[in-house]
Phi, psi and omega in degrees: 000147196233156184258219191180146182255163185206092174295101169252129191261161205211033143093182179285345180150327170309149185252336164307344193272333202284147177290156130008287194269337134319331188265341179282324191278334178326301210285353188223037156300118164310318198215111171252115186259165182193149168275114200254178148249197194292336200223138150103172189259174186265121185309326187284347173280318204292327210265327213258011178337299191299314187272356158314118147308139173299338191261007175299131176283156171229134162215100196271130158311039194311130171219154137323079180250103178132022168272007172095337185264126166219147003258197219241065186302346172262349143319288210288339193249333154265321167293349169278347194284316191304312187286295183293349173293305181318305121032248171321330181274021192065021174238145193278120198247137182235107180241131174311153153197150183272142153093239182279134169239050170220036107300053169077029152282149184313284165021306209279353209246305145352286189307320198297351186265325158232046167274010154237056184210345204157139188304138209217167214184128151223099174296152153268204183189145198306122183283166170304303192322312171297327180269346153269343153274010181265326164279352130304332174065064197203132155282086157025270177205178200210152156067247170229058166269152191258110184275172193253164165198092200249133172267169192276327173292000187303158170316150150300290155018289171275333176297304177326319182303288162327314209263356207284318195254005208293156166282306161191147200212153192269086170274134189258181168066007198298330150046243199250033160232024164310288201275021131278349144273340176273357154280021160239325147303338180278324225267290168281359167064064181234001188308319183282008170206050138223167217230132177262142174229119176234135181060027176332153172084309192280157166290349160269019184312124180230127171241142158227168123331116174311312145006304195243016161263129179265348197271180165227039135206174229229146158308169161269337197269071146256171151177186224213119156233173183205129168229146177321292196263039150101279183258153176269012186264343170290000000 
């Protein structure tokens, strides 16, 4: 008898954000996996809580998480050996991923290990990306401008290299890497038309000016947005 895996994204963090269809494959999961750290609990467990069966098997993903390195390959080749033995066994595994998960989702790392192991699904789910521009109350881009989509650990060098000509752009990952993109940004006279979004979604949501963030480093669920002429409707 053959399962079937179900890659699910559960969004930036609001639990109102989760699909339909995210929430029906949760609630009617043999095994539900998620990406935890190491110590505390998994933020992607956190959003989809309410639709978890009580009789659910759980399998938390411990990783060292937001420390850049991905992927986490002896992580990733045992919870995949764990999910397709399940799999195989005919049961339906429901695994989380925060924002998307083929947006610079954990998921992605999963799927490449068992799509010739086993029936592989993937829902999306609402990106960070979508969701801090909507918590800046700012459109990405417009007409035919090219957004960017840059991570903050690139070298300095190379972000300046990225950011010197962009219309408009997303930096992602920013974390203890801010205050070398806001010196490249600084740089590029671009300080003033980018917008900081921390914890999109959440009660702890923070938007500024990049300007008035003092600190030089950023929670991870940050970013960065930035467009050339300020707004993209202009």
């Amino acid at each position: 008898m053959s399962g079937i895996v179900y890659g699910v994204g559960v969004g930036p963090g609001d639990p109102e954000l989760l699909t339909l269809k995210a929430a029906r494959l949760i609630r009617t999961a043999d095994l539900v996996a998620y990406p935890a750290p190491e110590d505390g609990p998994s933020f992607a467990r956190q959003i989809a809580a309410q639709h978890l069966a009580e009789d659910v098997e759980e399998m938390p993903i411990r990783m060292n998480i937001g420390d850049g390195r991905f992927p986490k390959d002896d992580i990733y080749d045992g919870a995949a050996a764990k999910i397709a033995a399940a799999a195989q066994a005919g049961r339906q595994v429901t695994v989380l991923c925060e924002g998307d998960p083929f947006f610079y989702g954990s998921f992605m790392y999963l799927f490449a290990r068992l799509t010739d192991r086993c029936r592989v699904e993937v829902v999306p789910g609402v990106s960070s990306l979508m969701a801090c521009a909507i918590a800046a109350r700012g459109a990405l881009a417009a007409r035919n401008d090219v957004l960017t989509v840059v991570p903050a650990p690139l070298p300095e060098d190379e972000l300046r290299r990225r950011l010197q000509h962009v219309e408009a752009a997303a930096i992602i990952k920013v974390g203890r890497h801010l205050g070398k993109v806001r010196k490249v940004l600084s740089e590029l006279k671009l300080t003033d038309r980018t917008r900081y979004v921390e914890r999109a979604t959440l009660a702890q949501q923070r938007v500024l000016p990049l300007a008035e963030v003092k600190a030089d480093e950023a929670p991870y669920f940050s970013m960065l947005l930035v467009h050339r002429r300020g707004e993209a409707w202009k």
